[in-house]
FIBAKOL-8092 format. One record per atom (N, C-alpha, C): x, y, z. Coordinates in pm, whole numbers, plus 50000, padded with zeros to 5 digits. Example, Ala and Ser with C-alpha at 12.3 -4.5 7.8 and 13.67 -1.06 7.14 Angstrom:
513194943150780 512304955050780 513204967050780 512854977550708 513674989450714 512905000350787 
This chain:
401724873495050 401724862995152 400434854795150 399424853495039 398404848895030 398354834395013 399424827994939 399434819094969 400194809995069 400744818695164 401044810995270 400084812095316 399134821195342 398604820195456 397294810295412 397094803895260 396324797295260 396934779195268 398234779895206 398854766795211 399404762895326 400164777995364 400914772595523 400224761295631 398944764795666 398454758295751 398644746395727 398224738695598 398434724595560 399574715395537 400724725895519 401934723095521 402634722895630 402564727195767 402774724995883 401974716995940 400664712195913 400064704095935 400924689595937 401074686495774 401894678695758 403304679395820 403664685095880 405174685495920 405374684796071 404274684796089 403994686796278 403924666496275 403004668496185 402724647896180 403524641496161 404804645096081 405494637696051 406584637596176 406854647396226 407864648496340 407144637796453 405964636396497 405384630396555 405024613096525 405804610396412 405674595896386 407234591496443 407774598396454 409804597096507 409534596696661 408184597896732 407834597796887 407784585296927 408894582297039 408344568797096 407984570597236 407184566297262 406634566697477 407874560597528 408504551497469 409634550297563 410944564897579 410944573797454 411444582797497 410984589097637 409684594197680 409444603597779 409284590397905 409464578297918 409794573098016 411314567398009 412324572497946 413414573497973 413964592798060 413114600898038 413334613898083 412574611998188 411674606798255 411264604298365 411644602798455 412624589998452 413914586498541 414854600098599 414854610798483 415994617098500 415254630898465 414554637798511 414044647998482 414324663398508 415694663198489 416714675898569 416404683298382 417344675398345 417714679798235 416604685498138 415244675398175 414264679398036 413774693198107 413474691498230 412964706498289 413944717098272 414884714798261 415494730998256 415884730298115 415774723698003 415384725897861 414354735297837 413034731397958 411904739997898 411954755997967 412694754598106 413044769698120 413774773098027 414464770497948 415754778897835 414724779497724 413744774897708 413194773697569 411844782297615 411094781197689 409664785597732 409844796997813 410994799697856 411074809797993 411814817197873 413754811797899 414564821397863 414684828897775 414234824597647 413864826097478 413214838097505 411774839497507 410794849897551 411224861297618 412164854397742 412784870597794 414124877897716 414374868297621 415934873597561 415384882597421 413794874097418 413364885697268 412794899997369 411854895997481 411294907197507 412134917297551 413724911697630 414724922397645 415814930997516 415604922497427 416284927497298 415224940797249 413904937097227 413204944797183 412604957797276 413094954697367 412774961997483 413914977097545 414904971797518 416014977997479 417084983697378 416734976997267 417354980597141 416504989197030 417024999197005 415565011696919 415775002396783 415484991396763 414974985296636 413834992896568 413164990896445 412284992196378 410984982596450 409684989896484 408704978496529 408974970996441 408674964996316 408834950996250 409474942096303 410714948196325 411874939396413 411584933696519 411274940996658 411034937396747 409894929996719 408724935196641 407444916696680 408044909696623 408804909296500 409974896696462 410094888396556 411054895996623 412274892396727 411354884496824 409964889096894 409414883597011 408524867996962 408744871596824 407804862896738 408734846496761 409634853296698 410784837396671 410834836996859 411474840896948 412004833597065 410364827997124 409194829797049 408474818697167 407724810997030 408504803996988 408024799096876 408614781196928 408054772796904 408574758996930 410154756996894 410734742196945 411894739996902 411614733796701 412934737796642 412404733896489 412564718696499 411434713196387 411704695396337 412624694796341 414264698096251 415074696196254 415864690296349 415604693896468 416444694396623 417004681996670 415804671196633 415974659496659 417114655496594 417444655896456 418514651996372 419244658496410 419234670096400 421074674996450 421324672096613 420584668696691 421174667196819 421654651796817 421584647896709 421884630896703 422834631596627 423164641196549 424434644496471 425604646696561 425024654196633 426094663496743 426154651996879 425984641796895 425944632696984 425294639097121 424084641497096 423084645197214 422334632697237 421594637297321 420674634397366 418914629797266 418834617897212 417694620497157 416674619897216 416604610097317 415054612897365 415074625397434 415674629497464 415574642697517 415444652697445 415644654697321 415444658697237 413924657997194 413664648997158 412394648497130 411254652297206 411414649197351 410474654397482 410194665997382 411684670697416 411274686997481 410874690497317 410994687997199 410144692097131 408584691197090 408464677897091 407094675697143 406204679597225 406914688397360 406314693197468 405974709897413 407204716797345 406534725897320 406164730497197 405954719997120 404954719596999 403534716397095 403424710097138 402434705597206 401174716097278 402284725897339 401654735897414 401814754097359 402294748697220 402334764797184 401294767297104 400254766497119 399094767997112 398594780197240 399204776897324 399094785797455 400224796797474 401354790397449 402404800197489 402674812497369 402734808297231 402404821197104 401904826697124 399924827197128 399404836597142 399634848497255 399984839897390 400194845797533 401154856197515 402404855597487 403434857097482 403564873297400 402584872697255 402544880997166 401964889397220 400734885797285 399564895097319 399934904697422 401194894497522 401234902897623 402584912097590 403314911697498 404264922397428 403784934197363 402844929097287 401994943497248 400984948497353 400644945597452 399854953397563 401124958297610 402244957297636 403474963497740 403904972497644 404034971397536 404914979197478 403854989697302 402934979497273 402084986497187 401134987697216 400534991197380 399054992897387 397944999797280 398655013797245 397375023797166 397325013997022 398475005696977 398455002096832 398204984696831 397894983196925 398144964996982 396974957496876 395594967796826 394674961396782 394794964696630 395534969996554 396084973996457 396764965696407 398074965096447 399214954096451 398934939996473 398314938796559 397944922296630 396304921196593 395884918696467 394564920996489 393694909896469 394014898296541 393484885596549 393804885496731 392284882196755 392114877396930 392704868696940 393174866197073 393914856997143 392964844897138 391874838897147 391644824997146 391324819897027 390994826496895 391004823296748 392384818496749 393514826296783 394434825096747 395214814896805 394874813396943 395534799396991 394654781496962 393134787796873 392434776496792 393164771996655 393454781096649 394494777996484 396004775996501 396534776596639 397954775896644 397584756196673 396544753196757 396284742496814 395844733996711 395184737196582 395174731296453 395844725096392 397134733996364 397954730896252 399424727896378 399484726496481 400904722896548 400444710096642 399424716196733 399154705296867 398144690096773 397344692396738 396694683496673 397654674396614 398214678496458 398774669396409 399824664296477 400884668796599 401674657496719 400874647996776 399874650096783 398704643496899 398684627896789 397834633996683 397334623496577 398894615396527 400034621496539 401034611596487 401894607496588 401714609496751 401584602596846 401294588296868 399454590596877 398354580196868 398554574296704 398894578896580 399364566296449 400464562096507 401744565096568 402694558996600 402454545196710 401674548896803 401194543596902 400614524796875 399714531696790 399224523196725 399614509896615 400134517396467 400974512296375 402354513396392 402854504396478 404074508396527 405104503896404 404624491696354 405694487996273 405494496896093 404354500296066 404244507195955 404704521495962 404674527196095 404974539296095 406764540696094 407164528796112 408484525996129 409034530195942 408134521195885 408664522795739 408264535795665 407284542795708 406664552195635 407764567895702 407934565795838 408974577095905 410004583895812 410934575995787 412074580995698 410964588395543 410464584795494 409804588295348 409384603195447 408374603995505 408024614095555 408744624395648 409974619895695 410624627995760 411494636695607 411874630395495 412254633695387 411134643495355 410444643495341 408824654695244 408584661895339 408724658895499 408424671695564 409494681895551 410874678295505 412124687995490 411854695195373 411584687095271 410954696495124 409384700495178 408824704495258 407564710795312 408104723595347 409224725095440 409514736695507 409994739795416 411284741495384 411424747995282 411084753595147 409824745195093 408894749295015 408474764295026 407944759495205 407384773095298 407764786695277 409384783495314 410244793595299 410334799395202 410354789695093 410994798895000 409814803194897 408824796094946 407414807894832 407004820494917 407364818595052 407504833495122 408394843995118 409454837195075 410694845495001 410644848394850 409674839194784 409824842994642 408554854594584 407384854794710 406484859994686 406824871994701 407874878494721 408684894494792 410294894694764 410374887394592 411714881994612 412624895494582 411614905094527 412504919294513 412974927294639 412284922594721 412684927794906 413424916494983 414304910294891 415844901094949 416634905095009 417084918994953 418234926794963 417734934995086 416104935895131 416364942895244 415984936995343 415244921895334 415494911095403 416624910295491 417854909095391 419254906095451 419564920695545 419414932495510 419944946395514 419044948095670 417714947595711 416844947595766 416554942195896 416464925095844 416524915495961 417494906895972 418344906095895 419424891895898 420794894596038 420844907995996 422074904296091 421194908996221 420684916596266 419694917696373 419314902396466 419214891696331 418654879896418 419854872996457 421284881196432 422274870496505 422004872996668 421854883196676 421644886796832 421124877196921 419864870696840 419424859096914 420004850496954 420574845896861 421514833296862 422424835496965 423064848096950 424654845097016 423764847497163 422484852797246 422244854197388 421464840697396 421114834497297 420684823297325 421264814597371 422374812497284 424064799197275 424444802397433 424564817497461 425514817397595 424744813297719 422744820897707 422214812197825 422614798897825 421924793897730 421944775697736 422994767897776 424434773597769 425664772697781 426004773397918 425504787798002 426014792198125 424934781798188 423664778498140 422854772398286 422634755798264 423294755198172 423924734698156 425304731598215 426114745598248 427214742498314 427224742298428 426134753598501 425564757398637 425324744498699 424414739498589 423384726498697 424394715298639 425694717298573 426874704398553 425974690098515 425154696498409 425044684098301 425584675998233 425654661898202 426464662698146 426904666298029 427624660197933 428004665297789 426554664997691 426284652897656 424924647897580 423184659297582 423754659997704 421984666597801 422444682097721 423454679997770 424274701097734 424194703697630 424514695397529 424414695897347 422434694797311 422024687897342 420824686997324 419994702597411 420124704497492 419544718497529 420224729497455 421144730497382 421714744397346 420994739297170 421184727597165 420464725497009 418624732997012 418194724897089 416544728897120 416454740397176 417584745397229 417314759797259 417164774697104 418234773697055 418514777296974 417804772796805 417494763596791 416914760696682 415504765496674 414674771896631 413114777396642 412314768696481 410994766496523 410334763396426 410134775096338 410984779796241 410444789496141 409184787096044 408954775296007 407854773795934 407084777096027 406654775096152 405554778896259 405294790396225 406324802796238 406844813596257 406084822696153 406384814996032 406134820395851 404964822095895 404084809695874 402744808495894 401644815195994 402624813096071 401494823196140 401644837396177 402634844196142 403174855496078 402094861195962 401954854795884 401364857095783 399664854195801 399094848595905 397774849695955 397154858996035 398684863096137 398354873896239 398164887996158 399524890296128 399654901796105 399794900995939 399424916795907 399124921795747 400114928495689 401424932695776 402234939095695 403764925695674 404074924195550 404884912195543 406414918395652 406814929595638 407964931295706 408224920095865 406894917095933 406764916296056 407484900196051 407144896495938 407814879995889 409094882895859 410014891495824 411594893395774 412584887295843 412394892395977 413204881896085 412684872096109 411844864296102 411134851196123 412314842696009 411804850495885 412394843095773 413934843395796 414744848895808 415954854095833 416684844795928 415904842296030 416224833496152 416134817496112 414954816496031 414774804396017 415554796095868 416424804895830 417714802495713 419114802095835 419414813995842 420794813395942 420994804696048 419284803396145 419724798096243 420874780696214 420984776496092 421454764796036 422724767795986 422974777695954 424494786595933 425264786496108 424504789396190 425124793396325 425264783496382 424204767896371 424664755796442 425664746196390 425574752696238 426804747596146 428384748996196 428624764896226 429824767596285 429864761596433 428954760496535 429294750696670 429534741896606 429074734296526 429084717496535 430924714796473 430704726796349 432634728696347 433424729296457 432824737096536 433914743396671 433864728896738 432994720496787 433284707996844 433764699196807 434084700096668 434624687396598 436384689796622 436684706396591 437554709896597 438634709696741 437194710396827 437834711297008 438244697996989 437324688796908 437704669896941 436734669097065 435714675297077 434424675797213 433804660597126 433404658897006 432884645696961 433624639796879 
């Protein structure tokens, strides 16, 4: 994992920037007006996520690997991707975008928090073993390579409005060959541990998905959103930044297993929004 953990940073760097040139201020003063929907995006994503890993792992005799997996991916940002498929799936884009921007923005705070306080509840005697990077190094380097580069391709967007217009598409293209780059030199660097990749963490991380799909589902119907708002929260709910995930997986912690479900999640989770986006085409919902 050596060279993720020396390239990763720069490669999410770039991919945080590029998602951040697709930002317009008129998005978050169109959610302004209407701010039901973006707030209870960030409870399903900042709240619910976190409690659906810390109750999975909390209750299910997984392998530790698994469980910091598991707690790893649900407080991990919404993925780049999100924006495009919730515009595929006839969502919501600026809403979309908020809420990714918001918690790219602030998971700098919520990763480290989140981790630290799973291994004090549940791995106190081994917490400095396992987790052996402090909490404010670690939320300096989450704030590096995620919050920074949104900020800086914010303020370039802000600015070069019409160049960033032409340069967006090129770079929204190279940030897709970025992540997956990611992925797959983290998969190729352990490519003889595929088979227990899949055997290990793969089907383990459907779990997420399917308690994820049904919160986001039961509490967009609760608060009778409408269609657009509902598709866009179950997208940003469910989709996780895995490159985040890789990377800093591979900074925190020293044993690669702890990345298996990171990696695992951040392949399938695109298999699992694949079959909704079937099931809606099929209902005739779009």
């Amino acid at each position: 994992m050596e060279f993720v953990k020396l390239a990763g940073p720069a490669g999410m760097f770039f991919i945080m920037f590029s998602l951040a040139l697709s930002i317009k201020t008129d998005a978050f003063k169109s959610i302004a007006k209407n701010p039901l929907s973006f707030y209870l995006g960030l409870v399903t994503q900042c709240i619910g996520m976190p409690l659906i890993g810390f109750i999975i792992a909390l209750t299910i005799p997984f392998p530790k690997e698994i469980k910091v997996g598991i707690v790893l991916i649900t407080c991990l940002p919404s993925a780049v991707t999100s924006n495009y498929i919730t515009k595929k799936l006839g969502g919501n884009v600026a809403l979309s975008i908020s809420l990714t921007a918001f918690t790219s923005f602030f998971s700098f705070i919520t990763i480290p928090l989140i981790v630290k306080l799973y291994f004090l509840v549940v791995f106190a005697d081994e917490s400095t073993i396992i987790f052996n990077t402090d909490l404010i190094p670690t939320s300096l380097r989450i704030f590096a390579i995620v919050t920074v580069p949104v900020v800086l391709g914010i303020i370039f967007n802000t600015i070069f409005v019409e160049f960033s217009k032409k340069i967006d598409p090129i770079f929204d293209k190279l940030s897709m060959i970025v992540f997956f780059f990611i992925i797959g030199i983290a998969i190729y660097q352990d490519i003889n541990l595929i088979p227990e990749y899949i055997r290990f963490a793969g089907i383990k991380t459907v779990l997420i998905f399917i308690l994820a799909f049904i919160m986001s589902v039961y509490l967009t119907k609760l608060f009778k959103l409408i269609r657009r708002d509902s598709v866009t929260i179950i997208v940003e709910t469910v989709l996780q930044n895995g490159g985040v995930g890789i990377v800093l997986g591979a900074i925190m912690f020293d044993n690669v297993k702890f990345i298996f479900p990171v990696a695992a999640y951040a392949l399938l989770q695109y298999l699992f929004i694949l079959i909704y986006f079937s099931y809606m085409r099929i209902s005739k919902t779009i």
